[in-house]
C-alpha positions, 0 to 999 in steps of 0.5 A, spaced: 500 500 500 502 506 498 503 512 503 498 516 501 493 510 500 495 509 508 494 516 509 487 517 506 485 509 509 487 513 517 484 518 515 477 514 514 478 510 521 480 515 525 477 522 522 472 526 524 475 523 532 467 524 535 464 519 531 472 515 531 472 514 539 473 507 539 479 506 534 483 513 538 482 510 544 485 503 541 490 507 539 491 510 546 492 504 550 497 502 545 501 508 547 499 508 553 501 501 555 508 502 550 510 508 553 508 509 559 510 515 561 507 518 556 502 517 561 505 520 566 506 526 562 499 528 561 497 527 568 499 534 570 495 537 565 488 533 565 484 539 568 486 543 562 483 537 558 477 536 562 477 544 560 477 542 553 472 537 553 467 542 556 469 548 552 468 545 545 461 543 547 460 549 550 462 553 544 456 550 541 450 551 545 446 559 547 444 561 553 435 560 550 438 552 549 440 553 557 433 557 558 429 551 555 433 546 559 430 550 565 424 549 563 425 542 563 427 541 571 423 535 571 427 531 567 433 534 571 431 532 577 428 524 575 436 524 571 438 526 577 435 522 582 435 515 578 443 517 578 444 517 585 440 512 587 440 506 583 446 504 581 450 506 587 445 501 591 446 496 586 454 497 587 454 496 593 450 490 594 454 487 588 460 488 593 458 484 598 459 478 593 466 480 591 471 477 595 477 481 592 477 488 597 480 492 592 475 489 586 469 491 591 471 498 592 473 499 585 465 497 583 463 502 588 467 508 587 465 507 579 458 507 581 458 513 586 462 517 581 458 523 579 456 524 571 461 523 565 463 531 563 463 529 557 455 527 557 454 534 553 459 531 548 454 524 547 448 528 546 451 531 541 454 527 537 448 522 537 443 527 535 441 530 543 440 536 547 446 537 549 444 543 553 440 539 557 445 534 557 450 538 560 445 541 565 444 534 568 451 533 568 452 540 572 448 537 577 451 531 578 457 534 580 454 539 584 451 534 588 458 529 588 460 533 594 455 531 599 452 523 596 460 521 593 462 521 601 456 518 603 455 513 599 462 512 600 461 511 608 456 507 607 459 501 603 467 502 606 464 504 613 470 509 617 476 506 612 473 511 608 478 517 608 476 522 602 475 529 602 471 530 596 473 539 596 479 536 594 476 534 587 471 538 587 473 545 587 478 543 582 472 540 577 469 546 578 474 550 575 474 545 569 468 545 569 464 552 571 469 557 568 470 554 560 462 552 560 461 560 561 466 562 557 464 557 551 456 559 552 458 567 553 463 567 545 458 563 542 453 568 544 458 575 542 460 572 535 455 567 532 458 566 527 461 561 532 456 556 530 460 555 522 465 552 526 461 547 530 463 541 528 471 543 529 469 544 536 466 538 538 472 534 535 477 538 539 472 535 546 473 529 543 480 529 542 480 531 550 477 525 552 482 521 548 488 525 551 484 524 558 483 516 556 491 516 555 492 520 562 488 513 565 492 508 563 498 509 568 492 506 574 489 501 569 497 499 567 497 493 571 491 491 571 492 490 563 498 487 563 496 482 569 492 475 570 487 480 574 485 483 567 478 479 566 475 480 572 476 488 572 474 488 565 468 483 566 466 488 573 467 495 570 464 492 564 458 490 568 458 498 572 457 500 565 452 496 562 448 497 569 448 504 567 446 504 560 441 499 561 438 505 566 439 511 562 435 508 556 430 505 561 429 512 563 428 515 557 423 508 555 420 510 561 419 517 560 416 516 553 421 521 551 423 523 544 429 520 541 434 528 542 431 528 550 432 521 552 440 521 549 439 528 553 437 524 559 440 518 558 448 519 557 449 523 564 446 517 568 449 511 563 457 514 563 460 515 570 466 520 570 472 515 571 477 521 572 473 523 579 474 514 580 481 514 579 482 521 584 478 517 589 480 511 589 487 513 589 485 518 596 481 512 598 485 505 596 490 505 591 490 499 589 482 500 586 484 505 581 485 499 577 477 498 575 476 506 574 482 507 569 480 500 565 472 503 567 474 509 563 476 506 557 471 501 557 467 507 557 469 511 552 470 507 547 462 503 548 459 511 549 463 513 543 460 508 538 452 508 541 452 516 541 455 514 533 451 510 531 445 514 534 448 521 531 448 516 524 444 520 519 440 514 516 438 512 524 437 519 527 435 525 521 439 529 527 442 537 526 449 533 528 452 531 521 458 527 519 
């Protein structure tokens, strides 16, 4: 095969990277697992990145789409609730059959971990309302100060040791400070709004840069007999969550753009929050939160892709 041949077959499997999550964090692991100080190097800078997730969302959203999420509060609220309840309880009980005190801890800190940042981004790639996407996902991190000790008290009893202001305050820097700024140029130049696509990818290669951050937790676990069981009980984390995402959603009667809206913040847990509590509170832990964060990434990449194909959805987000 030719050099521009290769070129131009790379540019279909990996180009644009929104709709190409599952190849890049291929390629990330690789990395990841190769060079692993590549890793290491990234870590420092993650909350710059989770920054740029939020940014290239934000950038494509107004203050009348944040207006008309409010008007929704109610999908808001039951997101919010199914997300705090559910799957957390679910966790917990699941853990008391886990012998492995690491395993156990690491199903748990997944679940209690408030929403994926990037939920905004997986609306919008799937066709959703990725303001009220946001919205939800905003919530969910406000509420992660009280309910991630909480529940992290109720399923590790007093080894618990987490201060959950050390994560976050630095959240919400990397959150608050780029979704106002992105939402106040969109409104000051609108012609903001031709770039749209340019943005959306420039979150996605956050994501995958952030992926690439995690692999140093889940390093071990990839490389070790351990690998199945890790993958078998954070890939079970994240089914029981979408399975409640898209049962929320049916439930709800919703319309295809507001139950992607409402399904992706309670379905994707933030793995980054995962990694910094189980770090905080059992290192060994952090195993199942960094191969949860691929796990993740690369399976709520290809469902909102797939959701956002043009045959499936007929959505205003186009290839």
């Amino acid at each position: 095969m030719t050099p521009p041949r290769r070129w131009r077959l790379a540019a279909r499997v990996l180009h644009p990277v929104r709709h190409r999550l599952l190849p890049w964090v291929v390629l990330a692991v690789g990395i990841g697992l190769a060079l692993p100080t590549t890793s290491g190097a990234l870590v420092p800078v993650v909350p710059l990145l989770l920054a740029g997730q939020v940014l290239g969302v934000s950038l494509n959203l107004t203050p009348a789409d944040f207006r008309a999420a409010a008007r929704r509060v109610h999908l808001v609220g039951a997101a919010l609730l199914l997300e705090w309840t559910v799957l957390p309880a679910l966790a917990v009980l699941v853990s008391r059959a886990i012998p492995s005190r690491e395993l156990a801890s690491g199903v748990v800190i997944c679940a209690v971990a408030p929403a994926e940042i990037t939920s905004g981004l997986m609306a919008a790639v799937a066709g959703g309302d990725a303001a009220l996407a946001t919205s939800i996902t905003a919530g969910s991190l406000a509420l992660a100060a009280f309910l991630v000790p909480a529940w992290l008290g109720v399923a590790l009893g007093g080894t618990s040791q987490f201060n959950p202001l050390s994560v976050v305050g630095e959240l919400g820097l990397s959150v608050l400070v780029p979704l106002l700024a992105g939402v106040v140029l969109r409104a000051r130049f609108p012609r903001l709004a031709h770039y749209r696509h340019l943005f959306l990818d420039l979150s996605a290669a956050c994501l995958v840069l952030v992926v690439l951050a995690g692999i140093g937790p889940a390093r071990p676990a990839l490389l070790s007999p351990t690998l199945l069981p890790i993958v078998l009980l954070a890939g079970g984390v994240l089914l029981a969550g979408g399975a409640l995402g898209w049962g929320l959603g049916r439930a709800l009667s919703l319309p295809r753009p507001t139950a992607t809206a409402v399904g992706f913040p309670v379905a994707i847990r933030e793995f980054g929050v995962a990694i910094a509590v189980a770090v905080a509170v059992l290192p060994q832990a952090a195993a199942v939160a960094g191969v949860y964060g691929i796990l993740m990434v690369a399976g709520a990449g290809t469902v909102a892709a797939w959701l956002g194909s043009p045959g499936l959805s007929g959505s205003r987000e186009t290839r």
